[in-house]
N, C-alpha and C positions, 0 to 999 in steps of 0.2 A: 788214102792216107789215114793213121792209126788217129784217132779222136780219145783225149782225156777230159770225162766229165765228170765232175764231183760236186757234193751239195752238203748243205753245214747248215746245220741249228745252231745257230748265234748265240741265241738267249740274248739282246741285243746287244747289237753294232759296236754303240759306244761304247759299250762296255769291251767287247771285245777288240776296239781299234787299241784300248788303256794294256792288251794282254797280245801285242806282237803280230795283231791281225794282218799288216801292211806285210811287215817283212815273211809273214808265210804264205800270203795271197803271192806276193811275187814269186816266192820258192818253187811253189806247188804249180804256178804257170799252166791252171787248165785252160783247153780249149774255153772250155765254158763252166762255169761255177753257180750252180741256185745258192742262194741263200735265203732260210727262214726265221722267222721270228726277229726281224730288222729293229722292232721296235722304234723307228726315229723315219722322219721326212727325209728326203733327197738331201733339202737346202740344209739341215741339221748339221750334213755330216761330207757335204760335198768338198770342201776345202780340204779335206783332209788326201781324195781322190785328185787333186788339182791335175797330177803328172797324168792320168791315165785317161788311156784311148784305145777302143770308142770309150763312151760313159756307158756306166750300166743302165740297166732296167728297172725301176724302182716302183713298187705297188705299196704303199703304206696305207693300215689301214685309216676309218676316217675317224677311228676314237684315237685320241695322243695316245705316242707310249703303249700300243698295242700290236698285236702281232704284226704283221709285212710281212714282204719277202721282195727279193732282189736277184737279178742275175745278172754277171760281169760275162765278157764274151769277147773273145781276139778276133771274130769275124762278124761283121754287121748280120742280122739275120733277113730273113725277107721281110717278116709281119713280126707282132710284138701285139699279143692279147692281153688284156689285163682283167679276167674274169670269165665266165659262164655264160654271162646277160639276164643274171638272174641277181635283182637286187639285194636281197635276204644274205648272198653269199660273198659276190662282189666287192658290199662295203666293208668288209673285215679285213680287205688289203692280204686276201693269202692266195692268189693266183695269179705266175705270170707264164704263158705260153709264149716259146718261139718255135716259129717257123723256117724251114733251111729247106733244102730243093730236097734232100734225101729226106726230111725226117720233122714231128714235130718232138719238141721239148716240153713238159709238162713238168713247171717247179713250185710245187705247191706245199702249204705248210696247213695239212688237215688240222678241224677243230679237235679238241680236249671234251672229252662229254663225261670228267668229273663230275661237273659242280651239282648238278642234279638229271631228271629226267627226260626234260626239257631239252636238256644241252646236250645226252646223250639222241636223241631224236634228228637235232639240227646236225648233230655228228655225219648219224645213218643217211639222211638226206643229201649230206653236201657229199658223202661218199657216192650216190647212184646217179647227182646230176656228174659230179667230175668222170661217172663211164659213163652216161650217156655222150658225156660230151667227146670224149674219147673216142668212143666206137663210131662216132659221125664223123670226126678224121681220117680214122681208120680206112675208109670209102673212097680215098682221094689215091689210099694205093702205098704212100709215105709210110715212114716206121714212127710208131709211135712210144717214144719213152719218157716216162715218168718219173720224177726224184722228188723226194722232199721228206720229211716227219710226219708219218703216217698216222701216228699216234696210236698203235696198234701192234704188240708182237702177235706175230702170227699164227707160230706153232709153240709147246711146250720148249722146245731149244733154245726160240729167242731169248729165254729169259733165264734170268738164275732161279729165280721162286716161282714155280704156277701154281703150283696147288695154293699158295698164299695167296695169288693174287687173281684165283678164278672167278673172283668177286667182284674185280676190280676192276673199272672200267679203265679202257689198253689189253684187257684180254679178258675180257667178257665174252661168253660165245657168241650171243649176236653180231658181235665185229671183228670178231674171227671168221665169221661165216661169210661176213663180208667179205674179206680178202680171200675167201672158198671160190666165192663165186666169182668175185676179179680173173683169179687162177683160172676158173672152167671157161671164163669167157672169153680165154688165150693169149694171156700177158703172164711173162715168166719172171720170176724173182730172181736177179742173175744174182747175188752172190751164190745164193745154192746151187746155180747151176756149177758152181767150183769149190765151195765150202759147204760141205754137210757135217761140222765138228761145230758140238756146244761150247759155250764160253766167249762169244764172238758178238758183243755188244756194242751200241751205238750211243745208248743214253745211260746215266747213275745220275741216281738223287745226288744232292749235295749232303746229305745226313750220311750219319754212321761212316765215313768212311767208304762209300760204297765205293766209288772208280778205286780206289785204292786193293778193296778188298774183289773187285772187280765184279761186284753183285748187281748189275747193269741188266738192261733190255736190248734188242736190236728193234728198232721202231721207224729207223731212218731207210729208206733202200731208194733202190732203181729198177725200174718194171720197162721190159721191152714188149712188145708183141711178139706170139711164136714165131709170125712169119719172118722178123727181122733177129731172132733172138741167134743166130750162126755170126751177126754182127759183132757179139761182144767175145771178147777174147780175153777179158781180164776182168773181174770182180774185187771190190776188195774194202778196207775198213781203216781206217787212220786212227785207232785210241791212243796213239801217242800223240795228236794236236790237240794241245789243252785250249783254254780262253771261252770256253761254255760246259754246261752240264752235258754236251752233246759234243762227238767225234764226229768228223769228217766222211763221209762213204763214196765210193763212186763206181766207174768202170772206165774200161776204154774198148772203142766200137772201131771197129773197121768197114766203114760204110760200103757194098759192092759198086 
């Protein structure tokens, strides 16, 4: 049976419950939904969920008002990880892994390695524990797919400006390189496996006009393994669900 997965950067919850969140959550009726950068506790924002079953999956980080991530799901899963086991990564509340007899789900909201050097380092690092930890799934034989804000365009496509923004971390080459080596280590980017056309973005600043002018990044995706990558049948991008600086992305998989 055809599975619709999809994953949204919030920019938070509340915020986006105030911009229609409920009534496209229902619309959109995916199997399973990551959500990042929650910003808010469970008990914050749970009355607003009253009607909904199961309850989601909730990782908030452990500073308030800080990243999270969350994932809403019409079918129980088996297990439900909340991290690495690596405390440094853990307490930032941006990992939640499910588990399903076909497949794990990997809904994660990578760091920003703006702010300085530091936090570009913790970046690279939370990048090779999430493949190791990947690839030690991998072992069990399941398909392993990944969704969330990478915080990363990949290629010159992704983006409207590179040569502006070669400097910039989100497409600096060491975390380009990253996502090189993600690639050689046999996880495929399914939009491109059906979209190889520029212009196809995920995030815009809220300055200048940019979603308007559509001067955006793709930074969001969904990564399968090669072995399970004949599963997806469909790729694709929602820039028309407004309520964050970040669009919607997802696929739909046909598990064998």
């Amino acid at each position: 049976m055809a599975l619709r997965l999809v994953s949204f950067n919030v920019n938070g919850i509340r915020a986006a419950l105030k911009k229609n969140f409920l009534a496209w959550l229902k619309l959109d009726n995916a199997a399973i939904l990551g959500l990042q950068e929650v910003k808010a506790r469970w008990e914050q924002v749970e009355n607003e969920f009253s009607d909904l079953t199961p309850k989601p999956a909730w990782n908030p980080a452990e500073k308030a008002g800080y990243s999270g991530v969350a994932a809403f799901f019409q079918q129980e899963p088996l297990n439900i990880e909340y991290g690495f086991g690596i405390p440094q990564f853990d307490s930032e509340g941006r990992i939640i892994i499910l588990e399903y007899p076909q497949f794990f789900l990997y809904n994660i909201y990578f760091p920003n390695g703006q702010r300085d050097q530091e936090r570009l380092d913790y970046k690279l690092d939370f990048y090779n524990a999430f493949l190791d930890h990947a690839q030690s799934r991998r072992e069990t034989g399941k398909a392993i797919i990944s969704c969330g804000d990478f915080n990363t365009a990949h290629q010159e496509i992704d983006l409207a400006n590179p040569k502006a923004n070669e400097m910039n971390s989100g497409f600096l080459p060491i975390e380009r390189a990253w996502l090189d080596k993600f690639v050689a280590a046999g996880y495929s980017d399914t939009f491109r496996l059906f979209n190889q056309d520029g212009g196809q973005y995920s995030w815009w600043t809220y300055r200048l006009e940019a979603r308007i002018r559509n001067i955006g990044w793709r930074i969001d995706y969904f990564f399968i393994d090669n072995e399970h990558r004949h599963w997806v049948k469909n790729a694709f991008i929602l820039p028309e669900v407004q309520g964050s600086d970040h669009c919607p992305v997802g696929i739909t998989i046909d598990p064998d």
